[in-house]
PyMOL Python script that loads the backbone (N, CA, C, O; Angstrom):
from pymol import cmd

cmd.read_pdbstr("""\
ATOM      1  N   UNK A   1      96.186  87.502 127.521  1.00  0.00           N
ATOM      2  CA  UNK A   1      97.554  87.936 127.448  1.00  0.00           C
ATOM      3  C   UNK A   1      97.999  87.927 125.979  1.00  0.00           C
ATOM      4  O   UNK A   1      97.569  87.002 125.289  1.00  0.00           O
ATOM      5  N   UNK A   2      98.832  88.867 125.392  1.00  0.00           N
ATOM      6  CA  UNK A   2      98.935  89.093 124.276  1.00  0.00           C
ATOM      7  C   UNK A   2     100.228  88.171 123.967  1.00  0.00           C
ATOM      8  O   UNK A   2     100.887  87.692 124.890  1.00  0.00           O
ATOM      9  N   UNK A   3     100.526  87.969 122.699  1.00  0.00           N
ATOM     10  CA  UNK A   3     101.874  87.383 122.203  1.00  0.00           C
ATOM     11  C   UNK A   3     102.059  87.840 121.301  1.00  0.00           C
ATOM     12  O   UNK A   3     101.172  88.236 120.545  1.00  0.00           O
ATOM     13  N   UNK A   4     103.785  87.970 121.008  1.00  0.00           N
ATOM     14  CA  UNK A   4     104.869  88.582 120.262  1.00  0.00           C
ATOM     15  C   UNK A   4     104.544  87.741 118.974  1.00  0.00           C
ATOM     16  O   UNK A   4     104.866  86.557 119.073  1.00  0.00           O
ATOM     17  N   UNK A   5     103.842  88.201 117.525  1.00  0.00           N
ATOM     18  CA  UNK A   5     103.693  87.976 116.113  1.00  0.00           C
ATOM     19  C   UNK A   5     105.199  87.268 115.534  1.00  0.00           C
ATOM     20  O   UNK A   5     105.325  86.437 114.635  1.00  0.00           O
ATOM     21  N   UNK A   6     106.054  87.779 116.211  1.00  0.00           N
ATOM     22  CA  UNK A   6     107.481  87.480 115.849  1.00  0.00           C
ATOM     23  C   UNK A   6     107.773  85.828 116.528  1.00  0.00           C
ATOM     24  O   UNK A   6     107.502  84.707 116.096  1.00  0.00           O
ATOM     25  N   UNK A   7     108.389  86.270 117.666  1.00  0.00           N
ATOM     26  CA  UNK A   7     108.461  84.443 118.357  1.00  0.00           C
ATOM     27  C   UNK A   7     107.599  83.977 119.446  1.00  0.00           C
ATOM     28  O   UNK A   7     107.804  83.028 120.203  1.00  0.00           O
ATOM     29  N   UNK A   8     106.434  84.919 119.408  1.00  0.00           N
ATOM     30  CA  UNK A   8     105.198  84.113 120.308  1.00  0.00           C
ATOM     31  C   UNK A   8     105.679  83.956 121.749  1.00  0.00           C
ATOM     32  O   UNK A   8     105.603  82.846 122.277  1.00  0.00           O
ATOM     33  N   UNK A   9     106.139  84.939 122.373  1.00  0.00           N
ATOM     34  CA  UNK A   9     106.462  85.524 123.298  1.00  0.00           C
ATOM     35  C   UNK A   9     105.639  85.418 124.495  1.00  0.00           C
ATOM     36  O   UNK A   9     106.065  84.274 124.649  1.00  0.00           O
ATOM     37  N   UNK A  10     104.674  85.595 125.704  1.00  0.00           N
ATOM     38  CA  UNK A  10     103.716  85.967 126.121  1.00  0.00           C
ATOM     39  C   UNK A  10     104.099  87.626 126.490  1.00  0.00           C
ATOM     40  O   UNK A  10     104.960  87.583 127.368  1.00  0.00           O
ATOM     41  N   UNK A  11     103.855  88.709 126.228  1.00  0.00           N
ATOM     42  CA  UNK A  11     103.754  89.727 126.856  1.00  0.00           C
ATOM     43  C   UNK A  11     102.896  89.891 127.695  1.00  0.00           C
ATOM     44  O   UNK A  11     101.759  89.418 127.692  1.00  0.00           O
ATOM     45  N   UNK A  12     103.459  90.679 128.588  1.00  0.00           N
ATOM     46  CA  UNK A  12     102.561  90.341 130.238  1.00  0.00           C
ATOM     47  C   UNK A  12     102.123  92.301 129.949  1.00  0.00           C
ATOM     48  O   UNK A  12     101.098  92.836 129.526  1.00  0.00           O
ATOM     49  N   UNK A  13     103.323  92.817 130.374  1.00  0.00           N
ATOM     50  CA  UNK A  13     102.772  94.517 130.471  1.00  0.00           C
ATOM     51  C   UNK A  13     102.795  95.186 128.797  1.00  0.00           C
ATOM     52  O   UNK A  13     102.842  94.671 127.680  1.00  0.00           O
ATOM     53  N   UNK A  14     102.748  96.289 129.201  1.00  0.00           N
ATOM     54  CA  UNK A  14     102.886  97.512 127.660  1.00  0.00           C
ATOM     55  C   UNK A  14     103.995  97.644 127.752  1.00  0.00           C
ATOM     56  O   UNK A  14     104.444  98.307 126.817  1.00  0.00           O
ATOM     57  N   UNK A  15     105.044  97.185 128.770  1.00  0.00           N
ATOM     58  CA  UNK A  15     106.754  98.076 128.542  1.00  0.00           C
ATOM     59  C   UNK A  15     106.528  96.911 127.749  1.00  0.00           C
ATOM     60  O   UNK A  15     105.770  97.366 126.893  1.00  0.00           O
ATOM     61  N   UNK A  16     106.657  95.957 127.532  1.00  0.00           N
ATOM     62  CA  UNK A  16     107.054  94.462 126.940  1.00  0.00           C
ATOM     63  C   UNK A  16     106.681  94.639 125.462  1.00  0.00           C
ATOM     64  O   UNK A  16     107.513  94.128 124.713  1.00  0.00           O
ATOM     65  N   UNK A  17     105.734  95.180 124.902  1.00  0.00           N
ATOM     66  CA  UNK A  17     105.301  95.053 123.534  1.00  0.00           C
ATOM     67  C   UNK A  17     105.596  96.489 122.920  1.00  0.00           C
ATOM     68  O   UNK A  17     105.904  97.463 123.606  1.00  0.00           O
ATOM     69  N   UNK A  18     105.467  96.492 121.596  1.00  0.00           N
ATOM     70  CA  UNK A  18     105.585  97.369 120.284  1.00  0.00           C
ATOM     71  C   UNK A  18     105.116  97.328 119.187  1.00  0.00           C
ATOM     72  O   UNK A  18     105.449  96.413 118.435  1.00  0.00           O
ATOM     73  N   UNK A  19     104.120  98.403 118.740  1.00  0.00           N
ATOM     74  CA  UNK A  19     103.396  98.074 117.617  1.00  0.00           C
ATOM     75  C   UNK A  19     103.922  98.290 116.520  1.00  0.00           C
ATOM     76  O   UNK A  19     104.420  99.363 116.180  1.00  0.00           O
ATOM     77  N   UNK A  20     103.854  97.212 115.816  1.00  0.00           N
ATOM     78  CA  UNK A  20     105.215  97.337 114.571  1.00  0.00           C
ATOM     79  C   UNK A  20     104.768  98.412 113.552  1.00  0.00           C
ATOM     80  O   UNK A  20     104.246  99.372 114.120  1.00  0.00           O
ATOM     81  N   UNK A  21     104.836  98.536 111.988  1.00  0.00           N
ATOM     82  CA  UNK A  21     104.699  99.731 111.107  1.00  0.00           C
ATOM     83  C   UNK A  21     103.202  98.752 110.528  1.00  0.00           C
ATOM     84  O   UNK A  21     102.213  99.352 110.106  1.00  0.00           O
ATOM     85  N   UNK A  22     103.247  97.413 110.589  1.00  0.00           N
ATOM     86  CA  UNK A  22     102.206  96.904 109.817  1.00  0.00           C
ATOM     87  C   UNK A  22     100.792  96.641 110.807  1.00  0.00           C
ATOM     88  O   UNK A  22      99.771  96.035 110.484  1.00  0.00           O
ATOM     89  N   UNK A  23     101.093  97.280 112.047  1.00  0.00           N
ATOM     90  CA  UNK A  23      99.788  97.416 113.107  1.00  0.00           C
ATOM     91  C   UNK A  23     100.538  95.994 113.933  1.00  0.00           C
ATOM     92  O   UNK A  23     100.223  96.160 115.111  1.00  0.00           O
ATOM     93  N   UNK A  24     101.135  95.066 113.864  1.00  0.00           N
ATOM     94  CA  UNK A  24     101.025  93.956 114.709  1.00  0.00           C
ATOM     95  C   UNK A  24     102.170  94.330 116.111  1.00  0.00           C
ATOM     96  O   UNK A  24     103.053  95.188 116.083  1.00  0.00           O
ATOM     97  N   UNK A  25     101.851  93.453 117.223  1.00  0.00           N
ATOM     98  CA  UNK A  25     102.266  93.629 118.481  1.00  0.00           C
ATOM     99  C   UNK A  25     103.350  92.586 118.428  1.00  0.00           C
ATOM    100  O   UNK A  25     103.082  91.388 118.331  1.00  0.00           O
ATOM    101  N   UNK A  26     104.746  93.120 118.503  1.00  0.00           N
ATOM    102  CA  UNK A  26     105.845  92.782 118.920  1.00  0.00           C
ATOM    103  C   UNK A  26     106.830  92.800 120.204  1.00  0.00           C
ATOM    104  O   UNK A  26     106.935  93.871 120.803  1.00  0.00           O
ATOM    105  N   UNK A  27     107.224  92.192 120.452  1.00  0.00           N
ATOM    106  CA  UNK A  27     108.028  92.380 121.986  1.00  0.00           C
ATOM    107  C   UNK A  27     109.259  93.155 121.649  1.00  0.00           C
ATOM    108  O   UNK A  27     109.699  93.066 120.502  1.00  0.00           O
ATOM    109  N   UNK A  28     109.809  93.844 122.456  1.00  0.00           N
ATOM    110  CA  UNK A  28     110.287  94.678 122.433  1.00  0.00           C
ATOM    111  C   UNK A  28     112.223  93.987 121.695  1.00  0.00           C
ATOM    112  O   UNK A  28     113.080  94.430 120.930  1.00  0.00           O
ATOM    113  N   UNK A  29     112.086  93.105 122.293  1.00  0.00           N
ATOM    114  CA  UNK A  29     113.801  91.837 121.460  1.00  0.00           C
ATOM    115  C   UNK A  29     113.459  91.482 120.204  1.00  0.00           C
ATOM    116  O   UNK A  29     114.346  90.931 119.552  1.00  0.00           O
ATOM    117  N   UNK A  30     112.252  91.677 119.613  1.00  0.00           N
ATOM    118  CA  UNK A  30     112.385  91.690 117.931  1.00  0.00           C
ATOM    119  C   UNK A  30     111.860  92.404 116.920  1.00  0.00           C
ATOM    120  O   UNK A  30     111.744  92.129 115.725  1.00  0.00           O
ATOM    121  N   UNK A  31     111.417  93.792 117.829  1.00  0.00           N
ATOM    122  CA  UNK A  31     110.824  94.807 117.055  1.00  0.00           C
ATOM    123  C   UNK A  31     111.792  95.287 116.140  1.00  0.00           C
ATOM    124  O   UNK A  31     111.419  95.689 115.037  1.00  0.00           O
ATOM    125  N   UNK A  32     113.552  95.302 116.608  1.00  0.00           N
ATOM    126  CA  UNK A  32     113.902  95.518 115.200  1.00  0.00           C
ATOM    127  C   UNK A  32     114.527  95.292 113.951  1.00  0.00           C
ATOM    128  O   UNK A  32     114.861  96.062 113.051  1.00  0.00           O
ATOM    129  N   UNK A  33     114.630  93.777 114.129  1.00  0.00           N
ATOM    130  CA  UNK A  33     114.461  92.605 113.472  1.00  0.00           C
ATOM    131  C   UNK A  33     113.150  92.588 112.482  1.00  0.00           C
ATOM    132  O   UNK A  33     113.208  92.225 111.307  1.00  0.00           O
ATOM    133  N   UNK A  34     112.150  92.968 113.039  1.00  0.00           N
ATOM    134  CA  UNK A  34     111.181  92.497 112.536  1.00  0.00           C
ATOM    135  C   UNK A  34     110.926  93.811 111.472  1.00  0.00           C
ATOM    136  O   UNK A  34     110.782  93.609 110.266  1.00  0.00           O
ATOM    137  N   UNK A  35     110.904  94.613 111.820  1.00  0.00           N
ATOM    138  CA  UNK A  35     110.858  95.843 111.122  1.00  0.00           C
ATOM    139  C   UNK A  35     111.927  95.553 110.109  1.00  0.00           C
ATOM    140  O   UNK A  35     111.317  95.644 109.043  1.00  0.00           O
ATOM    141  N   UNK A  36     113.126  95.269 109.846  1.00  0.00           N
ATOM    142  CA  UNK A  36     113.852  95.383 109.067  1.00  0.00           C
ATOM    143  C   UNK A  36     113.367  94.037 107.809  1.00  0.00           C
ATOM    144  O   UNK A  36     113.409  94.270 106.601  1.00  0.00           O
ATOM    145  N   UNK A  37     112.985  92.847 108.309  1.00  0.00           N
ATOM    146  CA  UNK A  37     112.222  91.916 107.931  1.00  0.00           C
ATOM    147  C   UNK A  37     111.563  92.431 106.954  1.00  0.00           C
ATOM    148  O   UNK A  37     111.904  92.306 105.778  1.00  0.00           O
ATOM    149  N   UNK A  38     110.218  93.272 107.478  1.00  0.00           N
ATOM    150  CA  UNK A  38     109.007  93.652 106.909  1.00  0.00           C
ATOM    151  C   UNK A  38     109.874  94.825 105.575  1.00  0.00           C
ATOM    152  O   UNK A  38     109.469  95.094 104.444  1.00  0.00           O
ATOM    153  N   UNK A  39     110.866  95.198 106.131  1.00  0.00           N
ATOM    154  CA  UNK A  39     111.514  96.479 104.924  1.00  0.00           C
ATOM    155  C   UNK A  39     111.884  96.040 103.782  1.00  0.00           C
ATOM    156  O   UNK A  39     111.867  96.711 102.750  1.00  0.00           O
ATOM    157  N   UNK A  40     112.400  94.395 103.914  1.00  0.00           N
ATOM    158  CA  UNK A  40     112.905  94.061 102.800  1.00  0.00           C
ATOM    159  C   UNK A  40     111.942  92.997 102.396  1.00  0.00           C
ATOM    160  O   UNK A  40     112.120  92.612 101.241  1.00  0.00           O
ATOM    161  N   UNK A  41     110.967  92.418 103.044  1.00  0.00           N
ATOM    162  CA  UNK A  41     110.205  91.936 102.284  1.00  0.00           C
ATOM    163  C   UNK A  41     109.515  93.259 100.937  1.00  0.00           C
ATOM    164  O   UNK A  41     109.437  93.029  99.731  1.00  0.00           O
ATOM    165  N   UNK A  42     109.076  94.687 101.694  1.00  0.00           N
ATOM    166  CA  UNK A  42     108.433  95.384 100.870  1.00  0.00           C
ATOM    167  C   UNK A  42     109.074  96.003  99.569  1.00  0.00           C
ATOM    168  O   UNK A  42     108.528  96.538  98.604  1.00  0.00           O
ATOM    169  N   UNK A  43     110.230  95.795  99.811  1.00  0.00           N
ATOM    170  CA  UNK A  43     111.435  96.275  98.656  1.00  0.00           C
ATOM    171  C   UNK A  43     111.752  95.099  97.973  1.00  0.00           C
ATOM    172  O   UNK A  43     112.656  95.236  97.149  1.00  0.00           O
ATOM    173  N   UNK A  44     111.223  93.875  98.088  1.00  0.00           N
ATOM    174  CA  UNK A  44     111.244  92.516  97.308  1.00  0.00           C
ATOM    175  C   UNK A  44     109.918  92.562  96.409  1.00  0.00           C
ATOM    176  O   UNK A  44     109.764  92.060  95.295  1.00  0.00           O
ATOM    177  N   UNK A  45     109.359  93.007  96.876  1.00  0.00           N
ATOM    178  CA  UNK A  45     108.089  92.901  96.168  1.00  0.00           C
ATOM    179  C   UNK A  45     108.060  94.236  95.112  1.00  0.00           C
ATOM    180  O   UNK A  45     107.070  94.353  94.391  1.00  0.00           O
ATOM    181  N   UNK A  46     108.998  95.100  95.039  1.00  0.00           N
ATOM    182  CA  UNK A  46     108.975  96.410  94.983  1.00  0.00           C
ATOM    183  C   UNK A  46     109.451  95.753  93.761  1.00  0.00           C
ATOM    184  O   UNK A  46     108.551  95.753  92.920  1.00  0.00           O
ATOM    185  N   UNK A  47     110.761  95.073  93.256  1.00  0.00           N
ATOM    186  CA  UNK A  47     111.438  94.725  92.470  1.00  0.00           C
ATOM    187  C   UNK A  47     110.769  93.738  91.588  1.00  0.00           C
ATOM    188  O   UNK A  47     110.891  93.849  90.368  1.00  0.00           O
ATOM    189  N   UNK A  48     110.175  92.922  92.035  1.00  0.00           N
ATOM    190  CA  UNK A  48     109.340  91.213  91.129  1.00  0.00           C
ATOM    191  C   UNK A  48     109.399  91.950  89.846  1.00  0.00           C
ATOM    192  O   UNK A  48     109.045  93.126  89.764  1.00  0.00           O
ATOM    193  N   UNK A  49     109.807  91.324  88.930  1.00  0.00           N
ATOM    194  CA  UNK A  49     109.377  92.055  87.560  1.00  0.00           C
ATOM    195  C   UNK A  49     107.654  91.942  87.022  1.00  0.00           C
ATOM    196  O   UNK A  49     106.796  91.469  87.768  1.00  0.00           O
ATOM    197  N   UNK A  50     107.461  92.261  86.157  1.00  0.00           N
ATOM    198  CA  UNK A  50     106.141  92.088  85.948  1.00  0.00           C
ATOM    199  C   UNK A  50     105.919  91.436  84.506  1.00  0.00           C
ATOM    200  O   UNK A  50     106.149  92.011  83.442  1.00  0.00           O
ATOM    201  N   UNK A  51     105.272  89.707  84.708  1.00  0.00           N
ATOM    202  CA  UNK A  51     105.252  88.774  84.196  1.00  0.00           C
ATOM    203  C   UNK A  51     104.839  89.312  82.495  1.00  0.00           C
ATOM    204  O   UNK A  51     105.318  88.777  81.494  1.00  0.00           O
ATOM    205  N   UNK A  52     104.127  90.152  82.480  1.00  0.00           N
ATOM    206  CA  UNK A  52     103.044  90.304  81.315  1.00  0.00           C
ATOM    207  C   UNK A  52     103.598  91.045  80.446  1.00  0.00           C
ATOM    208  O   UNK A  52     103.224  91.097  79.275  1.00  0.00           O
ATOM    209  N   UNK A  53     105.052  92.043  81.179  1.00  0.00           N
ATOM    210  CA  UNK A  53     105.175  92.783  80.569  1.00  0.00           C
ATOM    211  C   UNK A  53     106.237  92.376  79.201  1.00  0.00           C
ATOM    212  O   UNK A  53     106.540  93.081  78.238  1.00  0.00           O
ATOM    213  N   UNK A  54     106.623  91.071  79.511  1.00  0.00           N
ATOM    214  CA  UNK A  54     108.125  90.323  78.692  1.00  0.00           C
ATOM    215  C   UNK A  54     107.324  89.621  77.791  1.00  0.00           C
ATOM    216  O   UNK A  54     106.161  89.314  78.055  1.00  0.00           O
ATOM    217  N   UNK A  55     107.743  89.419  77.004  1.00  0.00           N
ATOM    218  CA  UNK A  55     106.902  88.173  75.937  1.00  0.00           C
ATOM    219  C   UNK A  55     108.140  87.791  75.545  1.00  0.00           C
ATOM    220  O   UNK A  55     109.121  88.534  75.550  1.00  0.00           O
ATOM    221  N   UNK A  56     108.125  86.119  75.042  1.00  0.00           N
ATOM    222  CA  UNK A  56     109.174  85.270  74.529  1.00  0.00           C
ATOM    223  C   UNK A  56     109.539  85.184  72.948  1.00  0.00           C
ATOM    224  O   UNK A  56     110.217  84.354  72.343  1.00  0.00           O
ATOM    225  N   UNK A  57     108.637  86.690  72.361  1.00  0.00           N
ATOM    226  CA  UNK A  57     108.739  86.451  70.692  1.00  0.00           C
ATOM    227  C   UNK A  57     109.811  87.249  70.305  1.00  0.00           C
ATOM    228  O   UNK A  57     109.992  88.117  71.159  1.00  0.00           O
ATOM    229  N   UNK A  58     110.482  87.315  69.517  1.00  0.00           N
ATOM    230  CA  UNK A  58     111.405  87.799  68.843  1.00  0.00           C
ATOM    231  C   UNK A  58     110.748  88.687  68.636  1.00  0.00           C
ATOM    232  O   UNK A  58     109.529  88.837  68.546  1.00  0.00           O
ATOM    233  N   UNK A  59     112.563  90.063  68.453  1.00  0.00           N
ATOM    234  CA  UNK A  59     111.922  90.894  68.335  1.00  0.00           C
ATOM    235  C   UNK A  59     112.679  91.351  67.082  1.00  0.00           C
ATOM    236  O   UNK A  59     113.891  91.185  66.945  1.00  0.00           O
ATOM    237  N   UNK A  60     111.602  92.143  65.859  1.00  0.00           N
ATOM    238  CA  UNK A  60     112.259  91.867  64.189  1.00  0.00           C
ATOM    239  C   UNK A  60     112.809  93.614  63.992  1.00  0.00           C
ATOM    240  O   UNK A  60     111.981  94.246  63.335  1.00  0.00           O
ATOM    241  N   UNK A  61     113.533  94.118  64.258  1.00  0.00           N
ATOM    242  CA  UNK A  61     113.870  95.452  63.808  1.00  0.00           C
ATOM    243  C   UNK A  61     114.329  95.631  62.440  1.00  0.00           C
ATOM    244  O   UNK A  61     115.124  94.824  61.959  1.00  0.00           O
ATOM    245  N   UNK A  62     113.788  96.862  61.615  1.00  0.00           N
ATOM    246  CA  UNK A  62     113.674  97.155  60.512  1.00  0.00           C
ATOM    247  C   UNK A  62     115.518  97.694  60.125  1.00  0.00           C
ATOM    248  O   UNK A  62     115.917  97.610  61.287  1.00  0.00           O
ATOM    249  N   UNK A  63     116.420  98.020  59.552  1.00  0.00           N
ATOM    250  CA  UNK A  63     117.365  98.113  59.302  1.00  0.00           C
ATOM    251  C   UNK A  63     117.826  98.839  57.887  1.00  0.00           C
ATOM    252  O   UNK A  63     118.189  98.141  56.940  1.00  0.00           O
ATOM    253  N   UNK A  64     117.798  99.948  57.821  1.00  0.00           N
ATOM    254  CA  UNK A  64     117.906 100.292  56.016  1.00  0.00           C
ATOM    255  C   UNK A  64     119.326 101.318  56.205  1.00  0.00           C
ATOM    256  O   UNK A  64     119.697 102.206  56.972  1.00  0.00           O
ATOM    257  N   UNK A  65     119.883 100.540  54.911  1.00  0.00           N
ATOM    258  CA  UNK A  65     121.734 100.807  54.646  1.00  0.00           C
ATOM    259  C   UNK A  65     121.114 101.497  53.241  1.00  0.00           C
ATOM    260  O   UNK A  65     120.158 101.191  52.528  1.00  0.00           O
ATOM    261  N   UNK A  66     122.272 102.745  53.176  1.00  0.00           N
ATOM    262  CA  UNK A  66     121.731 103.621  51.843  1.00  0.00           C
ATOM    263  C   UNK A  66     123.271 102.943  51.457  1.00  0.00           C
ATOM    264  O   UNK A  66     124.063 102.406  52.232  1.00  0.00           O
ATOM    265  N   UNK A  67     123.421 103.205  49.725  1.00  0.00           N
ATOM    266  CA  UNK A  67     124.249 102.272  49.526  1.00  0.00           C
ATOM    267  C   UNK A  67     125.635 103.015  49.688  1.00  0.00           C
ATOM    268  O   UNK A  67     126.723 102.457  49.828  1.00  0.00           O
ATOM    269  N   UNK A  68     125.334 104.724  49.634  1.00  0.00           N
ATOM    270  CA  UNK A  68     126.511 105.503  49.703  1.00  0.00           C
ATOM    271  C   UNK A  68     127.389 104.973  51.042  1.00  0.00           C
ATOM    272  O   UNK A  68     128.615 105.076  51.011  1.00  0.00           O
ATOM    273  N   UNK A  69     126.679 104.376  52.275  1.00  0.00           N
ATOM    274  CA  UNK A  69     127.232 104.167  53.384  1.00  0.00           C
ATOM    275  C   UNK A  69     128.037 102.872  53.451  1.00  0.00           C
ATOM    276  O   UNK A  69     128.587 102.697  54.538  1.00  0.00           O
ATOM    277  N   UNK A  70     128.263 101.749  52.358  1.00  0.00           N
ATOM    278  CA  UNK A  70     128.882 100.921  52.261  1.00  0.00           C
ATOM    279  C   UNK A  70     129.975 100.755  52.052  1.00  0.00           C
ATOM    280  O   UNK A  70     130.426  99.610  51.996  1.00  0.00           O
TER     281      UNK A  70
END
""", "prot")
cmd.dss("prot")
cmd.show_as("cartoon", "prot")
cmd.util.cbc("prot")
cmd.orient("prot")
């Protein structure tokens, strides 16, 4: 007998379950919960910045004043 990935359900028939977007078998009271779950986990991960791309060094920009502009 299968069970609901979500709250471990027993599903007895096929009306009872739903295969979510990530292949797993959900019962039909938290398929869309769970789906919305899985949406924003993937849009969390979508966002993480990316560690490697920041560095903590100063950054030295060059700056030149002609003197007419003073």
């Amino acid at each position: 007998m299968a069970q609901c990935s979500n709250c471990r359900t027993k599903l007895g028939c096929g009306c009872q379950r739903k295969t979510a977007s990530d292949g797993r078998s959900v019962c039909v009271t938290c398929a869309a919960k769970y789906e919305y779950e899985l949406s924003l986990n993937n849009r969390n991960k979508l966002i993480q910045p990316n560690p490697t791309k920041f560095t903590d060094e100063p950054v030295i920009q060059k700056v030149s004043v002609r003197l007419s502009d003073v």
